[in-house]
N, C-alpha and C positions, 0 to 999 in steps of 0.2 A: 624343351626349350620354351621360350615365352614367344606367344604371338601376341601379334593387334587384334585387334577386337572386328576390325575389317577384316581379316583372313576367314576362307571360307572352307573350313575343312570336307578332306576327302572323308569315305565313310567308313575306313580302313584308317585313320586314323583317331588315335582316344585323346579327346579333349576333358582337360579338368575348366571350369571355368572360375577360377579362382586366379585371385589376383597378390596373394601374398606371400613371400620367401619361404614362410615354414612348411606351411602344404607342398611349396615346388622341392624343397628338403626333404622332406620324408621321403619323398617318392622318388626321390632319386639317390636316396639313400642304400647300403647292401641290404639293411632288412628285406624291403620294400621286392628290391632287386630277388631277392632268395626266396620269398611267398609268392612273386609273381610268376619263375620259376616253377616252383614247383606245382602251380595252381593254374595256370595258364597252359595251350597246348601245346604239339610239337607236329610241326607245317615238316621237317624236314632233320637234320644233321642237329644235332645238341648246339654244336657252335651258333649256329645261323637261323638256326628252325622254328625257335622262340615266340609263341605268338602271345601277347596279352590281350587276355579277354575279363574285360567287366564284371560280370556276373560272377566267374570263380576267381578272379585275382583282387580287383579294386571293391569291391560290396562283401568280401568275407575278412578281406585284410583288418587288424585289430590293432588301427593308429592309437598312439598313444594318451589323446582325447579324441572324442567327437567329431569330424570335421564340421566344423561352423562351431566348437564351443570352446578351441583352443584358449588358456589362457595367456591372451597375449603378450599382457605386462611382467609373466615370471621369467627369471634369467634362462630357465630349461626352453624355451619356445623363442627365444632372444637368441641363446645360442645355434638353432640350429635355422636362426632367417639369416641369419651374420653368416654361417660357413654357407649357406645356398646363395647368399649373390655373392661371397666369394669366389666359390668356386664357377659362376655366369660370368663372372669379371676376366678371371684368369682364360678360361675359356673364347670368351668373346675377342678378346687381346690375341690369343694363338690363331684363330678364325679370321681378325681382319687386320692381321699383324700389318704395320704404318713398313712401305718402303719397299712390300712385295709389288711383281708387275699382276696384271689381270689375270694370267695364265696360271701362275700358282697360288693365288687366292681363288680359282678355281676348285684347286688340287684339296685346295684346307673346309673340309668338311665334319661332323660330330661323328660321320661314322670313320673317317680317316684318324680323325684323332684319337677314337674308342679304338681301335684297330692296331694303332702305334703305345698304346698306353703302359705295354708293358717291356718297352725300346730304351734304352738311353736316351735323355734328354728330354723323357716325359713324365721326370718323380714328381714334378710338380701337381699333376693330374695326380698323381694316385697320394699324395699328400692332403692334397685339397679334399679327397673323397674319405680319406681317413679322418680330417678333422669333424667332416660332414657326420659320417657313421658313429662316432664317440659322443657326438652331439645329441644324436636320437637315441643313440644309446643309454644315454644319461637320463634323457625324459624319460623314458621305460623304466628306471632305477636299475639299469642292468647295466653288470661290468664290463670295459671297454675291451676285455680279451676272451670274451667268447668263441667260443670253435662257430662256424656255420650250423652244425648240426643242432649244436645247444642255443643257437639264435631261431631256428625252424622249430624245435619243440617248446622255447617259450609262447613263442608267437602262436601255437596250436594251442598250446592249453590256457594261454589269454580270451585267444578265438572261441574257444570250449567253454570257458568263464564266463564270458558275454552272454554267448549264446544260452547256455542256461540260466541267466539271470534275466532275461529278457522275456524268457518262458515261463519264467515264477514270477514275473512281474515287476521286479526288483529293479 
């Protein structure tokens, strides 16, 4: 989620300090989701156990430019700031829905919502993340019906790509 620039983060939590739609899209995109997975630890139970860590999840991930050299002005990097504050708009509206009393804007939380996402009455959430993921999808030039698997081995051997190119100086 986005904070202010006054919030004083815990040290348990990973701050990006970026301020623009496409970086908060990627990263909250399934790719992103599925390398950090699989590259990140495990505190506990697969469901809940989930820890992201830096060093192996966010500094090996292989975004689809540079961060800090996105091309901003191309439609591929347009579409995927367009579905990220979609999907913070929709979100943000379920979070401080106009007409609840105090007690159940309590209740309405990211991880309540993540929790319910696969409930009736919550295809909207998982629409908004699909229009998200075809978006990044698209910047990668990868087809929008990838299995998970075959999104984790692209994403390896991009990572694999780099990383040798980077050692030949390329």
């Amino acid at each position: 989620m986005w904070l202010e620039s006054s919030v004083l983060p815990d040290h348990q939590l990973i701050v990006f300090a970026r301020e623009d739609d496409y970086f908060f899209g990627v990263l909250h995109a399934k790719l992103h989701e599925l390398w950090a997975r699989g590259m990140g630890t495990q505190l506990r139970e697969v469901e809940s156990g989930f820890r992201y860590t830096p060093t192996t999840t966010f500094e090996t991930y292989p975004f689809p430019w540079p961060p800090g050299r996105e091309p901003q002005d191309t439609p591929l990097v347009q579409a995927i700031a367009e579905a990220a504050r979609d999907l913070v708009r929709q979100r943000d509206e379920w979070l401080h829905a106009p007409g609840l009393g105090a007690a159940a804007l309590k209740t309405r939380t990211l991880t309540a919502l993540y929790n319910n996402k696969a409930k009736a009455g919550f295809e909207w959430l998982a629409a908004a993340h699909a229009r998200l993921d075809r978006a990044v999808l698209a910047a990668y030039g990868w087809p929008a019906d990838l299995s998970d698997s075959e999104i984790l081995s692209h994403l390896l051997a991009l990572n694999l790509a780099r990383a040798a190119a980077q050692g030949t100086g390329k």
